[in-house]
C-alpha positions in Angstrom: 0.0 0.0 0.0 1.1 3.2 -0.8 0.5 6.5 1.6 -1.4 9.5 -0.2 -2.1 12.6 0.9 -5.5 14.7 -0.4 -3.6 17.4 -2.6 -7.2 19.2 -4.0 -10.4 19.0 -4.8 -11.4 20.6 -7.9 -14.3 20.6 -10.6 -13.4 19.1 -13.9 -14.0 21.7 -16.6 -15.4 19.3 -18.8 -18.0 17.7 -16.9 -18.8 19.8 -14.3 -18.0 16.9 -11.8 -16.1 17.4 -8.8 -12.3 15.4 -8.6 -10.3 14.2 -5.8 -6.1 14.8 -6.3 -4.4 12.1 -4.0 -0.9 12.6 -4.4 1.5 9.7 -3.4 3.4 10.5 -0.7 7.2 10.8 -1.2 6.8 10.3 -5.1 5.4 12.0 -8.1 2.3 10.1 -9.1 -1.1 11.4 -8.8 -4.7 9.3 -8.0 -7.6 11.7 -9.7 -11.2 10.1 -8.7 -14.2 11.6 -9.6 -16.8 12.0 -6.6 -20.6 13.3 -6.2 -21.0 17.0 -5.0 -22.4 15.8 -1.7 -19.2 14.2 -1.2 -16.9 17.4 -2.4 -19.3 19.4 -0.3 -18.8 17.1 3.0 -14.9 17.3 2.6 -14.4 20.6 1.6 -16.6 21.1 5.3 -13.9 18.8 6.9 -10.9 20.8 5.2 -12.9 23.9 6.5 -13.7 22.8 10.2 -16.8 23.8 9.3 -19.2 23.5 12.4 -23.1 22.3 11.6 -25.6 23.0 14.0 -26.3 19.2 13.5 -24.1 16.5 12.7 -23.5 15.9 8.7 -23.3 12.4 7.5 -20.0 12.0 7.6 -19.5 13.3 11.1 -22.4 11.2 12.4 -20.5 7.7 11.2 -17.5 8.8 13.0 -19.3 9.6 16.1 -20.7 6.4 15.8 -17.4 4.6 15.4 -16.0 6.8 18.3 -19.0 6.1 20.3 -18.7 2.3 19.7 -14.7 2.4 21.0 -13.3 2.0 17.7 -11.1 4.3 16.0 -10.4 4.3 12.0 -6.7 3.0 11.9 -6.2 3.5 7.9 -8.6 4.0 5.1 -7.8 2.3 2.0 -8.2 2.7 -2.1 -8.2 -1.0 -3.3 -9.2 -1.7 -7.0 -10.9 -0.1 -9.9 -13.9 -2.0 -11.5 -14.7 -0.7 -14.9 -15.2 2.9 -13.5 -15.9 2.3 -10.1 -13.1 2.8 -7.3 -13.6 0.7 -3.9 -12.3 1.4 -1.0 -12.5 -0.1 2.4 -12.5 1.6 5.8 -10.4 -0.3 8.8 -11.1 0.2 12.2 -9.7 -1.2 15.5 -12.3 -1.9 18.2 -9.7 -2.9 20.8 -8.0 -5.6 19.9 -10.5 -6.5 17.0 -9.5 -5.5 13.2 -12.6 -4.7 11.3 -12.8 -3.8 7.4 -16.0 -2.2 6.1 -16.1 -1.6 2.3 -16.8 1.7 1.7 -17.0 4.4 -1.4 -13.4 6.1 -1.8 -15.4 9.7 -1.4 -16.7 8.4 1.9 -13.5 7.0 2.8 -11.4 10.1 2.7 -14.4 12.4 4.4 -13.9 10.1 7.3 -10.2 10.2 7.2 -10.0 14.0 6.9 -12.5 14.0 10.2 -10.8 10.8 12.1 -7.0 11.9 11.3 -6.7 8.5 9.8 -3.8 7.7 7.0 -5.1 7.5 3.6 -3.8 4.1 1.4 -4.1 3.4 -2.1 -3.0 -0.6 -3.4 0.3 -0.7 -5.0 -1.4 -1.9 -8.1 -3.9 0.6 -8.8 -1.9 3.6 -8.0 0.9 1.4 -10.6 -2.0 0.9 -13.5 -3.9 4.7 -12.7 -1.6 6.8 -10.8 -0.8 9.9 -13.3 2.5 12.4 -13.2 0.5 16.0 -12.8 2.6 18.9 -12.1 -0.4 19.8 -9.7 2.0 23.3 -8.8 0.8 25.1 -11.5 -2.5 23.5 -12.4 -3.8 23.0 -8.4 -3.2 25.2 -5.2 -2.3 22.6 -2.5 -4.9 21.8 0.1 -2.7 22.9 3.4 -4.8 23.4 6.9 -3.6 27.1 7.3 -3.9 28.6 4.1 -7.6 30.3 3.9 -7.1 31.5 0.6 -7.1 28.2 -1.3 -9.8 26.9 1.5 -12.6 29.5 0.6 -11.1 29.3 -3.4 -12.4 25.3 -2.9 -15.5 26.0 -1.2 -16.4 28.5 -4.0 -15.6 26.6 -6.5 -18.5 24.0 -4.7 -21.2 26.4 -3.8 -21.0 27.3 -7.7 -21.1 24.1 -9.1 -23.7 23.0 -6.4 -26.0 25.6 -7.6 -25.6 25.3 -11.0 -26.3 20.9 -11.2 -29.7 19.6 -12.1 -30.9 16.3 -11.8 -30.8 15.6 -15.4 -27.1 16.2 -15.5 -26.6 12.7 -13.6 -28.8 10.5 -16.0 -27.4 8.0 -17.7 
């Protein structure tokens, strides 16, 4: 398994979808996964330590896990199936090693929120791991800076209120 680290979130031009950046850790290659607005909308809150009157999805399954004594050790990026990335979320109850298969969007919203690592399989960041010079084309996602934080959440709240339905039909 290979350490990543989310570099962006960004909206494809193209499609209007939002993309998750995982850059490899210590090397050069680049996972890009496309994700549901929801999703984009629930990490960029994580990235912003935005505070919600009531708990969001995401927030409520890790108060769940917390509240059940586990703890999310890793979260991990395992294979690509035609278009569809899996993922699978492992938690530690104690002594007790349990793997929940999980969407990669979901995955990394609960890492973000949980401080777990995130992992992507050898082989898929090998077979769909690109080399993107993500310095001039995407602003890294850092804690501190607020300028690239509200930049991202911007860049959601307008393609959020520009979707329709129809643009998800098949």
């Amino acid at each position: 398994m290979v350490e990543v680290i989310l570099r962006a979130v960004r909206v494809d031009v193209g499609s209007s979808t939002p993309l998750l950046l995982l850059e490899e850790v210590g090397g050069d290659r680049v996972l890009p996964i496309f994700i549901g607005a929801p999703e984009a909308a629930s990490i960029a809150y994580a990235l912003n330590r935005v505070e919600t009157p009531r708990p969001m999805s995401h927030d409520l399954l890790a108060n769940v896990i917390s509240a059940l004594d586990g703890r999310i050790f890793s979260v991990e990026i395992t294979e690509l199936v035609g278009n569809t990335f899996f993922a699978t979320l492992r938690i530690l109850k104690g002594a007790e090693e349990i793997t929940i298969s999980a969407r990669p969007s979901d995955a990394v919203a609960l890492a973000l929120r949980s401080g777990a690592p995130i992992l992507v399989s050898d082989e898929l960041i090998e077979e769909q791991g690109k080399i993107i010079d993500l310095s001039e084309s995407y602003e890294d996602v850092e804690e501190d800076d607020e300028v690239d934080e509200a930049e991202l959440v911007a860049e959601l709240r307008e393609f959020l209120d520009s979707v329709n339905p129809e643009d998800f039909e098949l």
